[in-house]
N, CA, C and O atoms as a Tinker XYZ file with bonds, in Angstrom:
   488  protein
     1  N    113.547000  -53.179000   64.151000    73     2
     2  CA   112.504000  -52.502000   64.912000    64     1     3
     3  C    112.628000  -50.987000   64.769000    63     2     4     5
     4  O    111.722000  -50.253000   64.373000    81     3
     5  N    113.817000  -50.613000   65.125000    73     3     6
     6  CA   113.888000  -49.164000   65.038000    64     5     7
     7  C    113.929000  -48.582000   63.583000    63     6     8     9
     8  O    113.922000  -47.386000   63.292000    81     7
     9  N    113.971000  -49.594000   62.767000    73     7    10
    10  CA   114.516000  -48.956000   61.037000    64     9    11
    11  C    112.856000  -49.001000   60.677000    63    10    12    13
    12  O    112.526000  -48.076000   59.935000    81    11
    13  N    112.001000  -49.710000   60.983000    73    11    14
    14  CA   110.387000  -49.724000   60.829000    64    13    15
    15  C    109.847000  -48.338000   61.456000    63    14    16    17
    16  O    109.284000  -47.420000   60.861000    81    15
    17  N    110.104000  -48.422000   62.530000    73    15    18
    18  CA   109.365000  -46.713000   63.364000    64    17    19
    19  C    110.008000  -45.248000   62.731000    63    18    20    21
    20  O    109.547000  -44.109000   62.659000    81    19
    21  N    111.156000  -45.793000   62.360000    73    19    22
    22  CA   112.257000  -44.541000   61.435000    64    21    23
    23  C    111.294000  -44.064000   60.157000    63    22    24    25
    24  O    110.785000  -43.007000   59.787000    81    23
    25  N    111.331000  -45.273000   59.753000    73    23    26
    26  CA   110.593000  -45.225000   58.310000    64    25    27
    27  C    109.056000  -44.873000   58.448000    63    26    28    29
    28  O    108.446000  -44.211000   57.608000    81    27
    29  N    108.573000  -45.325000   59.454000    73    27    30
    30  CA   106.625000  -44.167000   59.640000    64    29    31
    31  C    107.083000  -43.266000   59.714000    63    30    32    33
    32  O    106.968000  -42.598000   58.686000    81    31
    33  N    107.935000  -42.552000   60.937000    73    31    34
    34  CA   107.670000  -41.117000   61.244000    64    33    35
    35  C    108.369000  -40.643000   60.229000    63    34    36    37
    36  O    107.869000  -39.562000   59.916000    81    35
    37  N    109.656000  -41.008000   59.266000    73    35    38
    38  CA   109.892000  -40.066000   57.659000    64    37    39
    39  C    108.281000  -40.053000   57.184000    63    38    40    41
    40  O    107.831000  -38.969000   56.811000    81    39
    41  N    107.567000  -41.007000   57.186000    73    39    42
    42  CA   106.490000  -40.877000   56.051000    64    41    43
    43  C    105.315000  -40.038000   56.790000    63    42    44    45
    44  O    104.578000  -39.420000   56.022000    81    43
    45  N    105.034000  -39.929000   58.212000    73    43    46
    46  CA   104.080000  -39.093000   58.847000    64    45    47
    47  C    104.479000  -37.502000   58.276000    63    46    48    49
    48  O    103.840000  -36.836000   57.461000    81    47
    49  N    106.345000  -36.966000   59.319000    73    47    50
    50  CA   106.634000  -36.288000   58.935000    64    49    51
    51  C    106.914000  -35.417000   57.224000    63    50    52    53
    52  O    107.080000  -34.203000   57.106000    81    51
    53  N    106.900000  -36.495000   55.987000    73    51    54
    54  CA   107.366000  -36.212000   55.063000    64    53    55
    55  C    105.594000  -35.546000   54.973000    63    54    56    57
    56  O    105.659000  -34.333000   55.172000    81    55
    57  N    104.164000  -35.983000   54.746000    73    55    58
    58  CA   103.018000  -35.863000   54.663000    64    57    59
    59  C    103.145000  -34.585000   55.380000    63    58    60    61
    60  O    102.614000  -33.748000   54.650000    81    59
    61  N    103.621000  -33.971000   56.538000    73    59    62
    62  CA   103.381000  -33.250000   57.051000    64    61    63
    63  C    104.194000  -31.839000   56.906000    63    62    64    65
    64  O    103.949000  -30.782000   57.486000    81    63
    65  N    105.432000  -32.180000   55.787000    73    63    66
    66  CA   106.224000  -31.493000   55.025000    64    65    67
    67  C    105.287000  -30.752000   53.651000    63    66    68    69
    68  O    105.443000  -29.657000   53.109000    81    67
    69  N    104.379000  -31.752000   53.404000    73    67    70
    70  CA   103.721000  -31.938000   52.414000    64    69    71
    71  C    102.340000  -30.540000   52.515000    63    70    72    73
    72  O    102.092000  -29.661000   51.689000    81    71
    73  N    101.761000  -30.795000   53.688000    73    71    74
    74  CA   101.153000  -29.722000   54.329000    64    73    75
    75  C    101.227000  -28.577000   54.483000    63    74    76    77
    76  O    100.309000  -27.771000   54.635000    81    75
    77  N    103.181000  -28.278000   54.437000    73    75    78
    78  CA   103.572000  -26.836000   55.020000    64    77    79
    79  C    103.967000  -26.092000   53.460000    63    78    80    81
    80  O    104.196000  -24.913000   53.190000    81    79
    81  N    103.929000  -27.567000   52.416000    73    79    82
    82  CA   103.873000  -26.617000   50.757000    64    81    83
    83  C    103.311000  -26.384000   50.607000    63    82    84    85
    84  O    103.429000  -25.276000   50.083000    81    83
    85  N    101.444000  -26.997000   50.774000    73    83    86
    86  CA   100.595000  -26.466000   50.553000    64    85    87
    87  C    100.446000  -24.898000   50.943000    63    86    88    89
    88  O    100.261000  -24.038000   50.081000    81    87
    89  N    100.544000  -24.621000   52.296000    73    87    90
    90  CA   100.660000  -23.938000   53.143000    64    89    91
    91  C    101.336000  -22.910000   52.639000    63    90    92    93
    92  O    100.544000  -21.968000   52.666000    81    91
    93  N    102.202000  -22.605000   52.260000    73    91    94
    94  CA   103.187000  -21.462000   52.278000    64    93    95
    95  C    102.829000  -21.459000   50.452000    63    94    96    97
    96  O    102.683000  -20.304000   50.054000    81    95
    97  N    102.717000  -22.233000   49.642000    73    95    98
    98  CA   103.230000  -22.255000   48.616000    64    97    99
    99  C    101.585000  -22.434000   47.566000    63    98   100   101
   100  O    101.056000  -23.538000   47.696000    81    99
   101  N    100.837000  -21.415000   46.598000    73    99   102
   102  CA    99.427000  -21.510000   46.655000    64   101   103
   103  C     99.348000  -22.562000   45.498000    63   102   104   105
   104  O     98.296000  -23.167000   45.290000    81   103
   105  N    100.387000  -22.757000   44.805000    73   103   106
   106  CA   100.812000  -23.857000   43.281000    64   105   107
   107  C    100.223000  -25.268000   43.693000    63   106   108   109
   108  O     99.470000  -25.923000   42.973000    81   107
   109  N    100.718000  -25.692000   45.091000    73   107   110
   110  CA   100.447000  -26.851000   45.199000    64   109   111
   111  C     99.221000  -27.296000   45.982000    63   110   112   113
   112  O     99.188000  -26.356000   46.776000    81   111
   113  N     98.124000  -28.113000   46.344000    73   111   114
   114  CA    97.058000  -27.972000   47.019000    64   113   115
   115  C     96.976000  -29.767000   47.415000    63   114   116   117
   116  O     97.103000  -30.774000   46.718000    81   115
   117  N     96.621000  -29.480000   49.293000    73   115   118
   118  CA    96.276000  -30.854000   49.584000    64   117   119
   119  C     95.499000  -30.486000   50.619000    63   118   120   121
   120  O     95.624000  -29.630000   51.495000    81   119
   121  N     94.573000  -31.384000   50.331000    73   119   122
   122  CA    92.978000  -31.433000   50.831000    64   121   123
   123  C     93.218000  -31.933000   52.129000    63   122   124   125
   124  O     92.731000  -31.116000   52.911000    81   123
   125  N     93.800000  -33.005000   52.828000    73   123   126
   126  CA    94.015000  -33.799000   54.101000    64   125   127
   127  C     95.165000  -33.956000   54.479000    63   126   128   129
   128  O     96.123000  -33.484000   53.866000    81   127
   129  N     95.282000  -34.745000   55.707000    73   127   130
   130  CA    96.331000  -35.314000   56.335000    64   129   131
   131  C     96.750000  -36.432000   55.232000    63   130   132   133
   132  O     97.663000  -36.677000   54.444000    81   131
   133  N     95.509000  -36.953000   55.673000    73   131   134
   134  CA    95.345000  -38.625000   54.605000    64   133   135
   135  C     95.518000  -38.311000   53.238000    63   134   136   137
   136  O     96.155000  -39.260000   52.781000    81   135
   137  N     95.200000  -37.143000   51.947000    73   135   138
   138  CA    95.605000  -37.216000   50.955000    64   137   139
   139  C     97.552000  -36.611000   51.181000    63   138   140   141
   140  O     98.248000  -36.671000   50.168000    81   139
   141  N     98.035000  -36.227000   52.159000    73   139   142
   142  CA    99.290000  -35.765000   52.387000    64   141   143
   143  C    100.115000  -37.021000   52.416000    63   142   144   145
   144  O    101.232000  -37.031000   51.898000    81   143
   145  N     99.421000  -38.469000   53.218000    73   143   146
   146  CA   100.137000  -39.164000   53.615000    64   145   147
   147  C    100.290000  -40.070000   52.371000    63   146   148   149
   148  O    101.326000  -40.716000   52.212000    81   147
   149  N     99.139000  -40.131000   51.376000    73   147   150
   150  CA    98.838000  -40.678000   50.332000    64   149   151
   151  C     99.885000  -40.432000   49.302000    63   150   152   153
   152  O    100.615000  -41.284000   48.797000    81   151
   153  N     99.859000  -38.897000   49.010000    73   151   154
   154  CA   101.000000  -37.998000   48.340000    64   153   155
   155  C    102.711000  -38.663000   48.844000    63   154   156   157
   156  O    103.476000  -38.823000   47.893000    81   155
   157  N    103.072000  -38.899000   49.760000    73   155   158
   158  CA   104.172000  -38.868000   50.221000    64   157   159
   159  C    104.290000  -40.184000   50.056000    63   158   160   161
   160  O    105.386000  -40.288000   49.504000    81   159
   161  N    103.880000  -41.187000   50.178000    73   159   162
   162  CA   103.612000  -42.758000   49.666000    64   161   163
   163  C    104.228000  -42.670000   48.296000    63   162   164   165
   164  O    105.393000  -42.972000   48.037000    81   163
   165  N    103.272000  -42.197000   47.390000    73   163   166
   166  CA   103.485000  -42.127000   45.953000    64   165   167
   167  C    104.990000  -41.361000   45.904000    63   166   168   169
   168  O    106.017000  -41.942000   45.553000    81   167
   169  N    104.937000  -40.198000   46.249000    73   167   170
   170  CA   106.326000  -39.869000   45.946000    64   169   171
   171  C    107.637000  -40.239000   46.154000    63   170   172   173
   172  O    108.635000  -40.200000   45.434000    81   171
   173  N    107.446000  -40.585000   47.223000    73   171   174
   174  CA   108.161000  -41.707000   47.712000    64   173   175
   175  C    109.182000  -42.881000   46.903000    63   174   176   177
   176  O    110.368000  -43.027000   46.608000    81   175
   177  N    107.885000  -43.587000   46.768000    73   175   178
   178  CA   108.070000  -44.630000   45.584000    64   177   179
   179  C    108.770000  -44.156000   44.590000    63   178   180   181
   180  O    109.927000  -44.511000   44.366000    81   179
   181  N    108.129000  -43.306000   43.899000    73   179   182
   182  CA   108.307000  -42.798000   42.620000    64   181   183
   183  C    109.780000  -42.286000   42.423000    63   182   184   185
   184  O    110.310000  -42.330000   41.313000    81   183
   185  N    110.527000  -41.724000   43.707000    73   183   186
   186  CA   111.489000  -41.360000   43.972000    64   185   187
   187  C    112.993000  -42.451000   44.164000    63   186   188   189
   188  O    114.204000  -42.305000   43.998000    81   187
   189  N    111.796000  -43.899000   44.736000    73   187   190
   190  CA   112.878000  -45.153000   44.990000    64   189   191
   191  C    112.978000  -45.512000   43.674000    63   190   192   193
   192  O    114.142000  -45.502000   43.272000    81   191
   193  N    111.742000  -45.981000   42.465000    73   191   194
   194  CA   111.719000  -46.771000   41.406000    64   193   195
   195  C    112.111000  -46.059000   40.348000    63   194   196   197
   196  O    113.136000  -46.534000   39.859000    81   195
   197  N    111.645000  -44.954000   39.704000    73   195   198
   198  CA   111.478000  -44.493000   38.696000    64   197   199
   199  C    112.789000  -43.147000   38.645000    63   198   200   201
   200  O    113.485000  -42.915000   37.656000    81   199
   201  N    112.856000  -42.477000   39.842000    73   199   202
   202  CA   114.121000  -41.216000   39.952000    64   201   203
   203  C    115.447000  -41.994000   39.201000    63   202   204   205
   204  O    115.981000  -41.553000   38.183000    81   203
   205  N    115.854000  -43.192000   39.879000    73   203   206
   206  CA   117.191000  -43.638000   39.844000    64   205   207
   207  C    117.381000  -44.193000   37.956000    63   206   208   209
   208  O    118.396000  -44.118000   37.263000    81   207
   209  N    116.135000  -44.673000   37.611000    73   207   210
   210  CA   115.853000  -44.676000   35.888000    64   209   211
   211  C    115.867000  -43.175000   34.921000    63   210   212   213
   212  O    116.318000  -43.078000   33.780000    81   211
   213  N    115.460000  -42.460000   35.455000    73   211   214
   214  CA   115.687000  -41.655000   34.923000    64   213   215
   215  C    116.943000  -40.295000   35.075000    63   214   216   217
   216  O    117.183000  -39.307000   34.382000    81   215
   217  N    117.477000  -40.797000   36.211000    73   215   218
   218  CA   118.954000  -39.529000   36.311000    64   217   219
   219  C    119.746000  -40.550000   35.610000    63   218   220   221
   220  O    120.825000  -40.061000   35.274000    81   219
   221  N    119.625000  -41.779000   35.261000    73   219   222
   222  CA   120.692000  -42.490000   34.213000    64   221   223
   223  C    119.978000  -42.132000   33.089000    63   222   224   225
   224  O    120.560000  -41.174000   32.580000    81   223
   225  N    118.934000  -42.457000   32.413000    73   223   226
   226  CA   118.574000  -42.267000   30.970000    64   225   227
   227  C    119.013000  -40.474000   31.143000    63   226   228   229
   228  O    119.697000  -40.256000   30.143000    81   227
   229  N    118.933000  -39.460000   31.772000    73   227   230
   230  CA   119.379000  -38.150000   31.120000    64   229   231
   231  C    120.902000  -37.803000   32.091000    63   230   232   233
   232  O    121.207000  -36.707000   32.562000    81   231
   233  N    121.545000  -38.862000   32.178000    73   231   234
   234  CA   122.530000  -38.400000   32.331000    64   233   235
   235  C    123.405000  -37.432000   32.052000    63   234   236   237
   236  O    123.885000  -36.811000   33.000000    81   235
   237  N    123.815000  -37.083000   30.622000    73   235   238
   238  CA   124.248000  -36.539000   29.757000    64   237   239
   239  C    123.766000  -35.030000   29.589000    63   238   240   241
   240  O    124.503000  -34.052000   29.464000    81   239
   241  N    122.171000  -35.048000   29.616000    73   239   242
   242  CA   122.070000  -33.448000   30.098000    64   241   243
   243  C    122.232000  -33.562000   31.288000    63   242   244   245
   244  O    123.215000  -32.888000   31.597000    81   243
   245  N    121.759000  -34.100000   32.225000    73   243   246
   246  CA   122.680000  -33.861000   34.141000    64   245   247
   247  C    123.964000  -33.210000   33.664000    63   246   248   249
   248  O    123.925000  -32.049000   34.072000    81   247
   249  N    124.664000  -33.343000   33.241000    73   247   250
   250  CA   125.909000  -33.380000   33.280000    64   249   251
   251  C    126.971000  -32.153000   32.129000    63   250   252   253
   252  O    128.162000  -31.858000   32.228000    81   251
   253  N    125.948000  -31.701000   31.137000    73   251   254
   254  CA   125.935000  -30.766000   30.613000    64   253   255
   255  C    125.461000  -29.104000   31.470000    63   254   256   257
   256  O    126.168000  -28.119000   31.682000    81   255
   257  N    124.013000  -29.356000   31.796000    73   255   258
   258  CA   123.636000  -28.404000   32.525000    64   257   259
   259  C    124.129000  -28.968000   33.958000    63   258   260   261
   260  O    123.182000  -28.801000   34.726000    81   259
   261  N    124.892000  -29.388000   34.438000    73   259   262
   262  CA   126.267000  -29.274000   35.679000    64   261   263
   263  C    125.191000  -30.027000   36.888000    63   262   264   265
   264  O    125.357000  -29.796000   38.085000    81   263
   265  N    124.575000  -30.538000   36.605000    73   263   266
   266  CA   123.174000  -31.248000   37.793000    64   265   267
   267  C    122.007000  -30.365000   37.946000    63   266   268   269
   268  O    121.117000  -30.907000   38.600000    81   267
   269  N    121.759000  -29.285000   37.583000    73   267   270
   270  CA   120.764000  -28.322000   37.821000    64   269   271
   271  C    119.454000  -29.196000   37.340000    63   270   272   273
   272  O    118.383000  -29.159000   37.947000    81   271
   273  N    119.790000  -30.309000   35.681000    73   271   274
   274  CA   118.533000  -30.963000   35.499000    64   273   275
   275  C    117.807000  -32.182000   36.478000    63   274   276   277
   276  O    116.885000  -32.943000   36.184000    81   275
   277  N    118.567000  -32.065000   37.723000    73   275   278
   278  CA   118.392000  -32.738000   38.434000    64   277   279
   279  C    116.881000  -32.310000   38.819000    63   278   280   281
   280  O    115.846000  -32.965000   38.705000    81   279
   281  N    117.078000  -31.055000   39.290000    73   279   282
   282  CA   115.573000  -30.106000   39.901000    64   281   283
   283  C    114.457000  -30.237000   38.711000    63   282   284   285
   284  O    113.314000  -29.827000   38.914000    81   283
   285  N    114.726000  -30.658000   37.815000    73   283   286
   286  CA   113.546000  -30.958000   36.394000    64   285   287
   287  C    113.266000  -32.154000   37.018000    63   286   288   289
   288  O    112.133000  -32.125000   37.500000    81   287
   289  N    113.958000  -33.398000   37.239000    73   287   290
   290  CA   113.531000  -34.653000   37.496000    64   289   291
   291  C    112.960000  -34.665000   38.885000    63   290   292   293
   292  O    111.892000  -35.272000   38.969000    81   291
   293  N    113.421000  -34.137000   39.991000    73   291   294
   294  CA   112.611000  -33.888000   41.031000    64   293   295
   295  C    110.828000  -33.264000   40.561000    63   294   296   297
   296  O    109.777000  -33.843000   40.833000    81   295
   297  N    110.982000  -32.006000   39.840000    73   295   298
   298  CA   109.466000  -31.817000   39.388000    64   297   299
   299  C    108.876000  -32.628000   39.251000    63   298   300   301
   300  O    107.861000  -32.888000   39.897000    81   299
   301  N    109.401000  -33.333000   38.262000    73   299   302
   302  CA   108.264000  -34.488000   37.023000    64   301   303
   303  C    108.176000  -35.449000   38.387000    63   302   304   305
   304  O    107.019000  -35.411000   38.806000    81   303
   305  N    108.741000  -36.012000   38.934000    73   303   306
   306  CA   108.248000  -36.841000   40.535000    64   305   307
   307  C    107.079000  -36.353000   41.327000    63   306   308   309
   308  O    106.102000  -37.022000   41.665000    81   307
   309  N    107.320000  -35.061000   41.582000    73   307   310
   310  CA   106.197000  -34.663000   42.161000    64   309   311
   311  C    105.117000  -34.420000   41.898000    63   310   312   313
   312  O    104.136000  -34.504000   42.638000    81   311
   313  N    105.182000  -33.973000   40.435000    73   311   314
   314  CA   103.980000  -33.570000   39.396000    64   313   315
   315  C    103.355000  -34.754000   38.999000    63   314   316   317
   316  O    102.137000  -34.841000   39.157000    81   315
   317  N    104.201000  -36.004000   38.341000    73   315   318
   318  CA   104.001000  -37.179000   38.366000    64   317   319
   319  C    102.495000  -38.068000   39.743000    63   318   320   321
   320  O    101.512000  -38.809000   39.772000    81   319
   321  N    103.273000  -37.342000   40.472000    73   319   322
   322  CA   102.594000  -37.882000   41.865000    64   321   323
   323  C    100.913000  -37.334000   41.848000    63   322   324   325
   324  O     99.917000  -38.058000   41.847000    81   323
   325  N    100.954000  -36.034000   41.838000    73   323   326
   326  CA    99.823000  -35.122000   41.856000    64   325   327
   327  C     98.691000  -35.996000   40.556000    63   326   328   329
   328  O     97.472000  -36.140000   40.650000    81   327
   329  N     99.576000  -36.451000   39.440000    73   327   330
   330  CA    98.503000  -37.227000   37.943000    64   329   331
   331  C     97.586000  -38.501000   38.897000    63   330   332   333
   332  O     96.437000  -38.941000   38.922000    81   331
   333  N     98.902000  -38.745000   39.625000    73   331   334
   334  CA    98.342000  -40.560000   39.531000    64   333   335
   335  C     97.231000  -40.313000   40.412000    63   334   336   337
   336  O     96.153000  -40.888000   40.258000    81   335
   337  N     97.529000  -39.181000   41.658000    73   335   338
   338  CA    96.318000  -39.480000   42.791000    64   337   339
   339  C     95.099000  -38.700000   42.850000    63   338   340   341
   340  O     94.159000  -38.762000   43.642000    81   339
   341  N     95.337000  -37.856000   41.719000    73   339   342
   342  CA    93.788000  -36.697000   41.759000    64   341   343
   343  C     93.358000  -35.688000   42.543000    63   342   344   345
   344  O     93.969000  -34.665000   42.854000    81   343
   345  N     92.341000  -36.010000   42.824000    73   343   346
   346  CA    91.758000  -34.430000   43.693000    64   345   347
   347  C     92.350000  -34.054000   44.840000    63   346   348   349
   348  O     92.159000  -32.904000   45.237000    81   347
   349  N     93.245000  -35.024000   45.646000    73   347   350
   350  CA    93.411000  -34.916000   46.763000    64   349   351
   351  C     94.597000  -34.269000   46.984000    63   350   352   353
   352  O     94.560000  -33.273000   47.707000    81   351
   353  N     95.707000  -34.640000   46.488000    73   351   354
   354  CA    96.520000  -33.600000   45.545000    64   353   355
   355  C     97.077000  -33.360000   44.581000    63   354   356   357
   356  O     97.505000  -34.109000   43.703000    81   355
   357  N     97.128000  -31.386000   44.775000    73   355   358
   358  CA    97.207000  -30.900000   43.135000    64   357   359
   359  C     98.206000  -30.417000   43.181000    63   358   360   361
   360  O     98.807000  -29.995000   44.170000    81   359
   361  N     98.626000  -30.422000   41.664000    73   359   362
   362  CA    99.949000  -29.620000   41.490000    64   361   363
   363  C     99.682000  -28.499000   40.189000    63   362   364   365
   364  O     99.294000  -29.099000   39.187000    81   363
   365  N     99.763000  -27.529000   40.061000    73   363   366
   366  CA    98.835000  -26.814000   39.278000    64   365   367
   367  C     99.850000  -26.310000   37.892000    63   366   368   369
   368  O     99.916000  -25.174000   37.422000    81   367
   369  N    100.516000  -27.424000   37.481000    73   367   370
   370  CA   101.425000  -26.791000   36.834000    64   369   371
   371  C    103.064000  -26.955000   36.772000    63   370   372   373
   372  O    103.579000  -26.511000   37.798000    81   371
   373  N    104.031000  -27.495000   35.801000    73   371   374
   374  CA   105.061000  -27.467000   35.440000    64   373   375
   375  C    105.753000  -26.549000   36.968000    63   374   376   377
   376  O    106.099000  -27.074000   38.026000    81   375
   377  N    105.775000  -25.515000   36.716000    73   375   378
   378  CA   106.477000  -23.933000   37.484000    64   377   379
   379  C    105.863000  -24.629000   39.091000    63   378   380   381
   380  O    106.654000  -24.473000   40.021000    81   379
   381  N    105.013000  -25.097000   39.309000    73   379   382
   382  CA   104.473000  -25.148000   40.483000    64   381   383
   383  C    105.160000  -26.642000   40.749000    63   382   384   385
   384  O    105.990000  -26.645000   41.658000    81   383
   385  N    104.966000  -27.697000   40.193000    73   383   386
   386  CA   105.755000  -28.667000   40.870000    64   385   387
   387  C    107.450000  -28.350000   40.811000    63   386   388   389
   388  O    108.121000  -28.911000   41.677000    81   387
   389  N    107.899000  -27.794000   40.186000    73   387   390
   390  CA   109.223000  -27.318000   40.430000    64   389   391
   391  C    109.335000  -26.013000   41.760000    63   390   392   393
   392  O    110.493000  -25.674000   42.006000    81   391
   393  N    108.667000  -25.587000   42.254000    73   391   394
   394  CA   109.184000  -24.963000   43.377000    64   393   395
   395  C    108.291000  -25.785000   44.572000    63   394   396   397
   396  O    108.470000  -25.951000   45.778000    81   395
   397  N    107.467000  -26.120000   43.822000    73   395   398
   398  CA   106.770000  -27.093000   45.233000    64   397   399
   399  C    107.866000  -28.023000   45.621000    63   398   400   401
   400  O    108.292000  -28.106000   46.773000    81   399
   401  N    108.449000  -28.946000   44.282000    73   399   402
   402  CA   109.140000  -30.141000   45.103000    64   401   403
   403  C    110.597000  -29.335000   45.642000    63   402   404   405
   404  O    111.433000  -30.039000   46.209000    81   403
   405  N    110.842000  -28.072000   45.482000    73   403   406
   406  CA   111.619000  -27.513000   46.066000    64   405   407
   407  C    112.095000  -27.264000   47.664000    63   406   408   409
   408  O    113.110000  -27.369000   48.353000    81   407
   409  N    110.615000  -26.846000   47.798000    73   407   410
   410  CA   110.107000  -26.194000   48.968000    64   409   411
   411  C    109.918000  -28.014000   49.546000    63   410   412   413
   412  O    110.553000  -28.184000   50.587000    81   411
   413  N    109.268000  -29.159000   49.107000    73   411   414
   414  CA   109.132000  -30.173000   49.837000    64   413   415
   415  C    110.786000  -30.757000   49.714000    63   414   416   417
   416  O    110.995000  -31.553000   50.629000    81   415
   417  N    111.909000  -30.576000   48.885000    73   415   418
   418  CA   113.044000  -31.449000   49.304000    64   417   419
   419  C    114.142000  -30.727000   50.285000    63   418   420   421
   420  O    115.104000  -31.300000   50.796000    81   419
   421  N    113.786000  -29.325000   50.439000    73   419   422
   422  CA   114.351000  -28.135000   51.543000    64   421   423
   423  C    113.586000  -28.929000   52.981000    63   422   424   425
   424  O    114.279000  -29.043000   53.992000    81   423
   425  N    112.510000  -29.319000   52.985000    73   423   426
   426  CA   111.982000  -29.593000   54.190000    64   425   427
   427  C    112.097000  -31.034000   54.530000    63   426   428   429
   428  O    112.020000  -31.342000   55.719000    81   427
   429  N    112.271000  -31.955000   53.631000    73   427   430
   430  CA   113.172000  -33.671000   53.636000    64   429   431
   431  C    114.335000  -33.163000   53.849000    63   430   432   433
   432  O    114.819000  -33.780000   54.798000    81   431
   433  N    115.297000  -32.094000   53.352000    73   431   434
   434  CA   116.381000  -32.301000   53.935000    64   433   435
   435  C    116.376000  -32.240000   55.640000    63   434   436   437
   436  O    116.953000  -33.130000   56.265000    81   435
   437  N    115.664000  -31.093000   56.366000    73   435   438
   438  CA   115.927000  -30.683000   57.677000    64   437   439
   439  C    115.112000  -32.351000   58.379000    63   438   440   441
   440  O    115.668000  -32.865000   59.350000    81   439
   441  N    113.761000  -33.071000   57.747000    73   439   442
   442  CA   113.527000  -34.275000   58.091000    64   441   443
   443  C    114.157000  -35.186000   58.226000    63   442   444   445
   444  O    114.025000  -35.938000   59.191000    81   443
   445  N    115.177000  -35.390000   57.105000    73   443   446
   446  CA   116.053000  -36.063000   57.505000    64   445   447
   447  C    117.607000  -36.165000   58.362000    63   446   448   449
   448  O    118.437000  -37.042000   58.605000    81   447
   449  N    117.451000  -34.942000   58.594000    73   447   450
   450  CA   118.948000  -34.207000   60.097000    64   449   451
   451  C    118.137000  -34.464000   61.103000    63   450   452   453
   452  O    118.705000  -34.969000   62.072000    81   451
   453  N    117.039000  -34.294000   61.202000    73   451   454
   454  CA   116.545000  -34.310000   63.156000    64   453   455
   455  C    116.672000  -35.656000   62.735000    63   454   456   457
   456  O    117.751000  -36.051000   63.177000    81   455
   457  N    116.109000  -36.554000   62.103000    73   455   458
   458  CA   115.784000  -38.165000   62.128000    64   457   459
   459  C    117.103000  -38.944000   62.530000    63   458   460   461
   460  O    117.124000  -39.735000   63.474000    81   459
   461  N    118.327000  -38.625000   61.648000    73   459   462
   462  CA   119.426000  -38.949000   62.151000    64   461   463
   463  C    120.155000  -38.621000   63.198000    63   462   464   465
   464  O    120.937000  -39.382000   63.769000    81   463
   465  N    119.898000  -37.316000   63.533000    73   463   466
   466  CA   120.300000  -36.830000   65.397000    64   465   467
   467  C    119.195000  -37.775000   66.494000    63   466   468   469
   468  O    119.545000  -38.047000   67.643000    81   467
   469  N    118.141000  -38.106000   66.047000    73   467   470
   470  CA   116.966000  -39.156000   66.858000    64   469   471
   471  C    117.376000  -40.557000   67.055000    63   470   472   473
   472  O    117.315000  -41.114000   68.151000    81   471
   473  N    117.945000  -41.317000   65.585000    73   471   474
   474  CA   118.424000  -42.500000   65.180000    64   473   475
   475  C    119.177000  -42.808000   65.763000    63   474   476   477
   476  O    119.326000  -44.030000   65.722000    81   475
   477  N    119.911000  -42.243000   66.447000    73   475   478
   478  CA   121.855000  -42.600000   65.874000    64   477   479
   479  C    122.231000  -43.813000   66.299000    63   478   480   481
   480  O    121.902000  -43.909000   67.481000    81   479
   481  N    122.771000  -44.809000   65.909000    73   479   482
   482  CA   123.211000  -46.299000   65.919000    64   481   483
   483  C    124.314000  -46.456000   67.233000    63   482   484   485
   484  O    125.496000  -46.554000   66.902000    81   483
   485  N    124.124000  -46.473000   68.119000    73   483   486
   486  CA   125.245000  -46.645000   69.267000    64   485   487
   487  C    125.733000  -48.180000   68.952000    63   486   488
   488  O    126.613000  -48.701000   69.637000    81   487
């Protein structure tokens, strides 16, 4: 029960993370709540299925450039995200999904500290 309500408000809040890139950041652009919540769905995913395939296939540069190519594979997720769903949101660019998904995994991190100070498993 509580791991279901955990998991909306990451995805309300993550949409609403999503909002404050737009917001602060002019690279990335989202039209709604609903294309925010849409966005954060997809990325989401994209982040469960496809991230964990690809930090193994480039392991080797991970690990050359010391994890920094990590922040490349975060881009292509987010940028990724922006292809599949269209107008609703944009990512305007290589340079722009790399500081966008910046600016959105700076704001999942602090989402996910209040969530776990909210959670906590007694």
């Amino acid at each position: 029960m509580l791991g279901g309500m955990r998991l909306i408000l990451k995805w309300l809040l993550s949409a609403a993370a999503l909002l404050c890139v737009a917001y602060v950041y002019g690279g990335v652009e989202v039209r709604s709540f609903g294309a925010a919540l849409g966005a954060a769905f997809v990325i989401g995913l994209f982040n469960v299925v496809l991230r964990p395939i690809l930090v193994i296939l480039t392991l080797p540069v991970t690990i050359v450039t010391l994890g920094l190519f990590l922040f490349v594979i975060n881009a292509l997720m987010f940028w990724a995200a922006a292809a599949v769903l269209g107008s609703g949101f944009q990512v305007h660019g290589f340079t722009a999904a790399l500081i966008g998904s910046l600016i959105y995994s700076l704001l999942g991190l602090v989402i996910e500290s209040a969530l776990g100070g909210l959670f906590l498993q007694k």
